[in-house]
N, C-alpha and C positions, 0 to 999 in steps of 0.2 A: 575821853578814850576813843570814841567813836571817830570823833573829827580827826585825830592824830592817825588813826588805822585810814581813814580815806585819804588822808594827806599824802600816804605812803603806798596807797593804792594808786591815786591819781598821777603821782610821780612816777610809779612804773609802768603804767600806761602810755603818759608822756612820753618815757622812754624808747618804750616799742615802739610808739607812732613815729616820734623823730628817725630813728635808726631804719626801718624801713623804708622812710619817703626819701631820706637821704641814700643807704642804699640800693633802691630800686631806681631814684633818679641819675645816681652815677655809673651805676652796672649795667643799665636795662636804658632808660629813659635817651640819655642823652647816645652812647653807643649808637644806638638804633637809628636815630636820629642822622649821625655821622654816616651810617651804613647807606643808609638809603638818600642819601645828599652824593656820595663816590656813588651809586651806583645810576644814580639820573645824571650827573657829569658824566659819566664812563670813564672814570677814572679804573685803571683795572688795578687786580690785587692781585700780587707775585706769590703763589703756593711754594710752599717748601714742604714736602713727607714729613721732616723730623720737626718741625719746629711746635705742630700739634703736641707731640710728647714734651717738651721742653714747655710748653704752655705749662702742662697740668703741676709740672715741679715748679713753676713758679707762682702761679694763682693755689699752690697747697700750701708753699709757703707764706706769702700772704693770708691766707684764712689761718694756718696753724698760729702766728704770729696774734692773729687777732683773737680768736680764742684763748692762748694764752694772757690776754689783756684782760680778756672777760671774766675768766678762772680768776686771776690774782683779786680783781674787785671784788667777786662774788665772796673766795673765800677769807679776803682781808677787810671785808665790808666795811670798809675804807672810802674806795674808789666810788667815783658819782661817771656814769657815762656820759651825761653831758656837760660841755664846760658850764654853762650858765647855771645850772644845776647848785653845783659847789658839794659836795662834802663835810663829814666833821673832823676828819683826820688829813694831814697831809700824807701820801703813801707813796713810797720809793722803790717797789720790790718787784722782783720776774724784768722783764723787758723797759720799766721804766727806768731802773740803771743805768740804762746805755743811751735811749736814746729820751728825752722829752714828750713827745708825740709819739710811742709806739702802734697807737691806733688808726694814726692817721697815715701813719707810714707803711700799714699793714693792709690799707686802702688802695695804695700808690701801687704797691707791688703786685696786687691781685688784679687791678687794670692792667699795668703791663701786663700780665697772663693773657688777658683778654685781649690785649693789643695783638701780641705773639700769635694765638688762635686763629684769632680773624684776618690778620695780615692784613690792616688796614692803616693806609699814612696819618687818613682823617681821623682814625682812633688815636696815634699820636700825638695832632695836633690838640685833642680831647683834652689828656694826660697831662701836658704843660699847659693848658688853660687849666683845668682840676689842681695840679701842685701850684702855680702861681695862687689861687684862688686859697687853697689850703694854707700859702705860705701865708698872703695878707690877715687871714682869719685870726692864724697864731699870733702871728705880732703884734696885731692890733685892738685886739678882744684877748683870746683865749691868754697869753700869757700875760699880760695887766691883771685880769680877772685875777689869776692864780697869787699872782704878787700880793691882791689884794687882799685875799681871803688867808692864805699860809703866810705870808711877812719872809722875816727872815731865811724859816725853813724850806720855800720855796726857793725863794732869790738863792742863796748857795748852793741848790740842788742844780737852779737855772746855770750857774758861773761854771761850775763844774763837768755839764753834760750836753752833750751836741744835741742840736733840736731834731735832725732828722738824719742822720746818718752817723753810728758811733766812728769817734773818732775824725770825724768832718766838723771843723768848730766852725766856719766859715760858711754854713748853708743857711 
């Protein structure tokens, strides 16, 4: 009983640790990184008034997006947040309808935010090094894994539902 309550203690530990070194490295780490590389180039950054406001709507939507991901695990205690992880259930429900990766797409969106804010190219360039990196992750890990573990019930889920954009089967 003991070992199983640590096991489950350890794995949410894991979790924390993973999701913040991954979030701090993609939001904070590397950003910063990019900021201070344009600004020893001099490369300069074209300000727009409005485009700050239009940030906060789209890095809310991306965190609203991801929260909703978080909800549906928590309260379908289902969902494992990370792939390797695995789950006991396969779980279909909230945001994962639509698109395969909700989580990872709710990533993409809240950089663009920060892209938008900061008004920087090199955060761009960021953004398509992160989505190509995110895209090789899924195809070549993250969705075998899932195959593996759910079978069937994945794989028709997989046939079904665009990886990263509803309605986009080609991404």
């Amino acid at each position: 009983m003991i070992a199983r309550h640590f096991k489950v203690v350890r794995r949410r530990l894991d979790n924390l640790i993973y999701s913040l070194v991954v979030s701090v490295g993609v939001f904070y780490v590397f950003p910063y990184f990019f900021i201070m590389l344009q600004h020893q180039w001099g490369i300069p950054v074209f300000k727009h008034d409005a485009l700050p406001v239009l940030d906060i709507i789209i890095a809310d939507v991306g965190l609203m997006l991801a929260i909703w991901c978080i909800a549906i695990m928590v309260v379908y205690k289902k969902g494992a947040l990370l792939s390797f992880e695995g789950s006991q259930n396969f779980m279909c429900k909230g945001p994962y309808r639509f698109v395969l990766h909700p989580m990872l797409l709710s990533m993409h969106i809240i950089l663009f935010g920060e892209i938008v804010f900061l008004q920087s190219p090199f955060l761009l360039i960021w953004l398509v090094v992160w989505a190509r990196f995110s895209h090789l992750y899924v195809v070549h890990f993250k969705e075998p894994f899932l195959m593996g573990i759910y079978g069937k019930a994945y794989t028709d889920h997989w046939k079904k539902t665009a990886r990263w954009l509803p309605g986009v089967w080609w991404l």
